[in-house]
C-alpha positions as CSV (number, residue, x, y, z in Angstrom):
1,X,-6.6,-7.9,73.2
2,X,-9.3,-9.4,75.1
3,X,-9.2,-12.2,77.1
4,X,-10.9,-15.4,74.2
5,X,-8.7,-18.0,74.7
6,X,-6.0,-18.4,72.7
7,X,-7.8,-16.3,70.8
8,X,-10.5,-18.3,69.5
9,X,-14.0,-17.0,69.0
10,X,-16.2,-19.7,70.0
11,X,-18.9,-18.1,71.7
12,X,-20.3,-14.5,72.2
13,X,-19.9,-14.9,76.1
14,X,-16.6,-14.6,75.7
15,X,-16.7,-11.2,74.3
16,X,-16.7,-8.1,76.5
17,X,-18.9,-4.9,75.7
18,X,-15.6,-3.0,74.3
19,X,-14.6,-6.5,72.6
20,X,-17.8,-6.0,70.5
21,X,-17.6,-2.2,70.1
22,X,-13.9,-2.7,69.0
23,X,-15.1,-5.5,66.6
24,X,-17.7,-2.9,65.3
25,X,-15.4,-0.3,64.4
26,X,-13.4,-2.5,62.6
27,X,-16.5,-3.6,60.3
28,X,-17.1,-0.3,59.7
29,X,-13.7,0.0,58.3
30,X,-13.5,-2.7,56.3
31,X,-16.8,-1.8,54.4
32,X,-14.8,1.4,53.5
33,X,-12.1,-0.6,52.0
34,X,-12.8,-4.5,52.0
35,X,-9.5,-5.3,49.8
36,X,-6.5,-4.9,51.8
37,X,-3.5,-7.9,51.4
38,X,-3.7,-8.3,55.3
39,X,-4.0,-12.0,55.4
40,X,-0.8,-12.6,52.5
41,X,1.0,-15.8,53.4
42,X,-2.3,-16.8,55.6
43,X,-3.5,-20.1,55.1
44,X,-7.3,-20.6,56.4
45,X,-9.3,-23.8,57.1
46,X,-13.1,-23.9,56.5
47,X,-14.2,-27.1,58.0
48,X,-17.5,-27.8,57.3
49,X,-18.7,-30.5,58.5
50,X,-22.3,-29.6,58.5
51,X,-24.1,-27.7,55.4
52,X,-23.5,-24.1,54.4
53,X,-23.9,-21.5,52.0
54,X,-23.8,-18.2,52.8
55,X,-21.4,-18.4,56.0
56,X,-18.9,-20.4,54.2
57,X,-19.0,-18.0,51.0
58,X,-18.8,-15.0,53.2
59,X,-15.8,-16.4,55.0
60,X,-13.9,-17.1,51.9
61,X,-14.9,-13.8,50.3
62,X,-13.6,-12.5,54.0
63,X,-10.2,-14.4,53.3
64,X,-9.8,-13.6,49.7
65,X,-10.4,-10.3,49.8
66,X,-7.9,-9.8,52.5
67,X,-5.4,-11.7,50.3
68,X,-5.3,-15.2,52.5
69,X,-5.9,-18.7,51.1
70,X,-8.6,-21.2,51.8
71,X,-8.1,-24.9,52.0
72,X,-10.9,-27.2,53.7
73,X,-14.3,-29.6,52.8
74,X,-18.1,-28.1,52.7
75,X,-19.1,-31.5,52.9
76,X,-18.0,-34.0,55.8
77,X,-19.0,-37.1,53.6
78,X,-16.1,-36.4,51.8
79,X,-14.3,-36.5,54.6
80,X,-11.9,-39.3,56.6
81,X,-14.6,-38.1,59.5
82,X,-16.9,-40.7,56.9
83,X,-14.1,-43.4,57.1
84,X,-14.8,-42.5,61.4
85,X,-11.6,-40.2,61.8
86,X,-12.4,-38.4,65.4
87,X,-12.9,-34.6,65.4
88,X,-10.2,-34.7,67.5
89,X,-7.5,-35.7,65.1
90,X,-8.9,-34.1,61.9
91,X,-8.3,-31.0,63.5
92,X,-5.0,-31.8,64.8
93,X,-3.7,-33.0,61.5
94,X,-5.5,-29.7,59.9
95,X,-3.5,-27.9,62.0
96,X,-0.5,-28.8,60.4
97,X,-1.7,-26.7,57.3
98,X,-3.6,-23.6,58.2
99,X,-2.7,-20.5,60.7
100,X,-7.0,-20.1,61.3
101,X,-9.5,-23.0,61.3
102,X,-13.1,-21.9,60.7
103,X,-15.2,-24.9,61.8
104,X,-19.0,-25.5,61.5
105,X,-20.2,-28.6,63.6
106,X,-23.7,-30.3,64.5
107,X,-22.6,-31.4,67.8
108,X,-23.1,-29.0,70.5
109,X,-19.7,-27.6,71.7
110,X,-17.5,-28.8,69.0
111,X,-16.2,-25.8,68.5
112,X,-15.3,-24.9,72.1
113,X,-13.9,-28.7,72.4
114,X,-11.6,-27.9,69.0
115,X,-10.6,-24.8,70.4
116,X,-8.3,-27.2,73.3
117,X,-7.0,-29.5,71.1
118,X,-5.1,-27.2,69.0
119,X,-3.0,-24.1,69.2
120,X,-4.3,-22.6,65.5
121,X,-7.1,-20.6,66.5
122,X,-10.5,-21.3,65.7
123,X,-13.3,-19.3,64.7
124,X,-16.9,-21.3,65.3
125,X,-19.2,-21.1,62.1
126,X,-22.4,-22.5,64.1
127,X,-22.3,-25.2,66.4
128,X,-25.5,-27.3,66.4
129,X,-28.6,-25.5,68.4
130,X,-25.6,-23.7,70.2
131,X,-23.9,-20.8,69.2
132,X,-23.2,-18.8,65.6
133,X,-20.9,-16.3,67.1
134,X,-19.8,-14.9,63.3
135,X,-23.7,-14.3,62.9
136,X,-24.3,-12.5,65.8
137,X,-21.1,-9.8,65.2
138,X,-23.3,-9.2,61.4
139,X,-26.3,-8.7,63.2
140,X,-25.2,-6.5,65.5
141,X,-23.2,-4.4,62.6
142,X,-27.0,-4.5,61.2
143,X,-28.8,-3.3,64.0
144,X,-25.6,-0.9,64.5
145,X,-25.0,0.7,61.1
146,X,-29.4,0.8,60.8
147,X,-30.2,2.4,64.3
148,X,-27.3,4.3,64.5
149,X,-27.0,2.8,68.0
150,X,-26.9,-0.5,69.7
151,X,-28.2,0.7,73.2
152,X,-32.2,0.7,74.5
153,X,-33.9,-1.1,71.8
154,X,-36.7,-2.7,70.9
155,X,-35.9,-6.1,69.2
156,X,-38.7,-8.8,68.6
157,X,-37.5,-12.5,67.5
158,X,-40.4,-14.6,65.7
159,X,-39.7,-18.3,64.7
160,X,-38.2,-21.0,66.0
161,X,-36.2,-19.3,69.5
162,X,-35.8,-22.8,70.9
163,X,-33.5,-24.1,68.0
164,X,-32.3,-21.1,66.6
165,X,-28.1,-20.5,67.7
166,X,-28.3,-17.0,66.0
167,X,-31.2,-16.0,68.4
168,X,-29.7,-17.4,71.1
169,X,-26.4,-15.7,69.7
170,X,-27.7,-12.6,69.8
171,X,-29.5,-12.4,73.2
172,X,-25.9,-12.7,74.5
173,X,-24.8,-10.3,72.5
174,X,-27.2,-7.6,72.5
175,X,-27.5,-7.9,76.5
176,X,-24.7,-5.4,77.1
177,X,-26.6,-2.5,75.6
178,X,-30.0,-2.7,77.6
179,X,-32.5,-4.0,75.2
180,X,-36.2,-4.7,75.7
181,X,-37.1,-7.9,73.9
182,X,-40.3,-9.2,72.5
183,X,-40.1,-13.7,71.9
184,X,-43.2,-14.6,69.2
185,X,-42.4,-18.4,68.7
186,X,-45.5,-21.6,69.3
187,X,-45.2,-23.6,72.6
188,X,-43.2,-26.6,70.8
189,X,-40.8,-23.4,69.8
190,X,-40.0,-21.3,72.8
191,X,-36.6,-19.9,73.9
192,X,-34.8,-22.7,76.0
193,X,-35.4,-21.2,80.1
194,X,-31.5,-20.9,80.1
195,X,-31.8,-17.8,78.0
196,X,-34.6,-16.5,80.2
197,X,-32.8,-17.0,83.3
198,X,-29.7,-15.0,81.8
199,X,-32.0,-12.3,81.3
200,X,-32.9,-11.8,84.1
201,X,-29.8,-12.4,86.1
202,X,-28.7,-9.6,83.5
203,X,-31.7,-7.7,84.3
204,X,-33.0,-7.7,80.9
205,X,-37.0,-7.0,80.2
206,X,-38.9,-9.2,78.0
207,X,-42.1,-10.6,76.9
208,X,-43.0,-14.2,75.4
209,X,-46.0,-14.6,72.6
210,X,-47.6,-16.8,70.9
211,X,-49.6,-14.1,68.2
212,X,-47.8,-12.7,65.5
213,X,-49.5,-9.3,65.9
214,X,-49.0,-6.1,64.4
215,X,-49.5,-4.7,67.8
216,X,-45.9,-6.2,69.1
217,X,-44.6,-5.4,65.6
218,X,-45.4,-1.9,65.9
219,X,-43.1,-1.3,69.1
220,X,-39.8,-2.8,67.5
221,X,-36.7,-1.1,66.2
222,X,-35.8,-4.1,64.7
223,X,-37.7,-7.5,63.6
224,X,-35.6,-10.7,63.6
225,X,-37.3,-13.3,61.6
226,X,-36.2,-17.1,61.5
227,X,-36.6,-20.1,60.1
228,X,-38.5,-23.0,61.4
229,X,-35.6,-25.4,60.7
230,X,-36.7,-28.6,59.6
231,X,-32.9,-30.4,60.2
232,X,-33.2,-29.1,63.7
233,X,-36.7,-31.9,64.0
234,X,-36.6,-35.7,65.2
235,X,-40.5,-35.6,64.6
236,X,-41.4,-34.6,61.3
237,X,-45.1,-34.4,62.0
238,X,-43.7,-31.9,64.7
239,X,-42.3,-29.4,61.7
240,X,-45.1,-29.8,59.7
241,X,-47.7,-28.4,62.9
242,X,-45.2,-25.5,62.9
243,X,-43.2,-24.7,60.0
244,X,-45.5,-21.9,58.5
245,X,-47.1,-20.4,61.7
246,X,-46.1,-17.0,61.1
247,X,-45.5,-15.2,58.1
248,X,-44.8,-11.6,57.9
249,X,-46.8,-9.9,54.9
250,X,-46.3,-6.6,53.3
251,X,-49.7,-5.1,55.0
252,X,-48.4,-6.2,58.6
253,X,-46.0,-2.9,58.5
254,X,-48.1,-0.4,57.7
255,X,-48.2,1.3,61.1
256,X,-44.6,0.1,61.9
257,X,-42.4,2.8,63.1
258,X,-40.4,4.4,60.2
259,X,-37.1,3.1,61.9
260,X,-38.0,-0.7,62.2
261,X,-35.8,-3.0,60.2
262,X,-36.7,-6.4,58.9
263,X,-33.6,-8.8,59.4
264,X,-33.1,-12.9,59.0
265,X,-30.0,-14.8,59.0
266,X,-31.0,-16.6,56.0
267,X,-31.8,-19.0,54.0
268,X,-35.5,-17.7,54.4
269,X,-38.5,-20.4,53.5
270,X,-42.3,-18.9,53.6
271,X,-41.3,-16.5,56.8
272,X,-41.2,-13.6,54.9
273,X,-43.7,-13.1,52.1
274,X,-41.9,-11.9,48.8
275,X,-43.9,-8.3,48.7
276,X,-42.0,-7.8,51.5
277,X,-39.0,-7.6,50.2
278,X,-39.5,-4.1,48.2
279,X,-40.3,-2.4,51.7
280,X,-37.3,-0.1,52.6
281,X,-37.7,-1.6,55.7
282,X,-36.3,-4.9,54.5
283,X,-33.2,-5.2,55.3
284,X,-31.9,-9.2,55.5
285,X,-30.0,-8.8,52.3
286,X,-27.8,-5.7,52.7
287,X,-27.8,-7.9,56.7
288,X,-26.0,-10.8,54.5
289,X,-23.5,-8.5,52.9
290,X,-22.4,-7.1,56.4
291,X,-21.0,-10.7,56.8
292,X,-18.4,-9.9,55.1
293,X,-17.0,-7.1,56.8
294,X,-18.1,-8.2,60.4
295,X,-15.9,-11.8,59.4
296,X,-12.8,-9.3,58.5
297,X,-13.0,-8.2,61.3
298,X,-13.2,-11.4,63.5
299,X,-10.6,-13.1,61.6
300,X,-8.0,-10.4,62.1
301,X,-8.8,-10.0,66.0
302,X,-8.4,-13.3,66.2
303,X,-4.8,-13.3,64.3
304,X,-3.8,-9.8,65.4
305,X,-3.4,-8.2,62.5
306,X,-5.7,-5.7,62.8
């Protein structure tokens, strides 16, 4: 087992190169045969205290079809956090119930601050602008099962890089397997210095634009399209200026190498034009499915029973 504390999975820095390979693997085999009674007698929290669809419905299709229980809230406001319960003590008194929290917080480090209070491990499901560790094990299985490879690739992000946790989930993550990265986001959008700096302490090549071209696209294994997240804004006149400055179109992959594939995390706005998505180089959807099996995986690494 790998060194996460206590066997949480807060963050993709905690994960080793083999940690991730090892993680891998075990997607790959739970895609052969999601429905195993693992997790029988396992009860697991989903503590949501920010919204969610798709990572909360793929961790409970995760737990159910492992044959575990969900308790928990998708909806804080129906929480005692609304009656001004601290995070702190809802977790210790969820604690009592489950063997696995699965927490999704706005605050910045929640998850890693969770993680200490309590000896139930906890998986973190996003954690503000921070970290989506969960995501980043999906996209990887993407990028993996699609490439055939993780190592030496070409991966461009386009969107919002500077409030985007599954971007800056995935730099972390991808930075073991020598990538050359292309960053398309406006000024108001660009990847926080903290994640350049860790490039290049890492040794990592990239490149920042502003231009969506087709000349960047054209060079990339993969194409990771986000959304300009309109939560993520104090300024709304700020989102407006930005929220539909690049939209990739059908026509803009026409010389696109025959290996590129088009991923998002999801829930996609005007990013991606609908005519893309009958391109076989589309590939966010069968991307969201992988959730599944890349969460298996997680949650039994994280309760060693896998």
């Amino acid at each position: 087992m790998s060194p996460m504390k206590k066997k949480s999975f807060v963050s993709v820095a905690d994960l080793s190169k083999e940690d991730i390979l090892r993680l891998m693997k075990s997607a790959e085999s739970f895609e052969k045969n999601p429905n195993r009674k693992i997790l029988d007698g396992k009860i697991c929290a989903t503590l949501f205290f920010e919204p969610s669809t798709r990572t909360r419905l793929s961790f409970e299709t995760a737990i159910n079809r492992l044959g575990g229980k969900v308790i928990g809230f998708s909806d804080a406001a129906t929480t005692s956090s609304s009656k001004g319960e601290t995070l702190k003590d809802t977790i210790k008194m969820v604690s009592n119930y489950a063997d696995l929290i699965i927490m999704r917080h706005y605050l910045e480090g929640a998850a890693r601050y969770a993680s200490e209070v309590t000896d139930v491990p906890v998986i973190n499901a996003g954690d503000g602008a921070n970290q989506h560790p969960s995501q980043t094990m999906l996209d990887l299985y993407s990028v993996y099962k699609t490439q055939g490879k993780l190592n030496n690739l070409a991966i461009t992000m386009a969107g919002d890089l500077k409030y985007g946790r599954t971007v800056h989930s995935l730099i972390v993550g991808m930075s073991h397997f020598k990538p050359a990265f292309n960053f398309i986001a406006p000024e108001e959008l660009r990847l926080p210095d903290i994640y350049k700096q860790f490039m290049e302490e890492k040794g990592l090549h990239y490149r920042e634009y502003t231009d969506f071209s087709e000349d960047v696209i054209n060079q990339s294994d993969i194409l990771y399209m986000t959304r300009v997240q309109r939560e993520r804004f104090t300024d709304l006149m700020e989102y407006e200026k930005v929220k539909n400055i690049y939209i990739l179109k059908n026509n803009m992959l026409r010389n696109s190498k025959e290996n590129l594939r088009i991923l998002h995390p999801l829930p996609r706005v005007n990013e991606i034009a609908y005519d893309v998505d009958d391109n076989f180089k589309a590939y966010y959807f069968e991307q969201a499915r992988n959730g599944v099996f890349a969460r298996q995986a997680v949650i039994c690494d994280v309760l060693g029973t896998n």
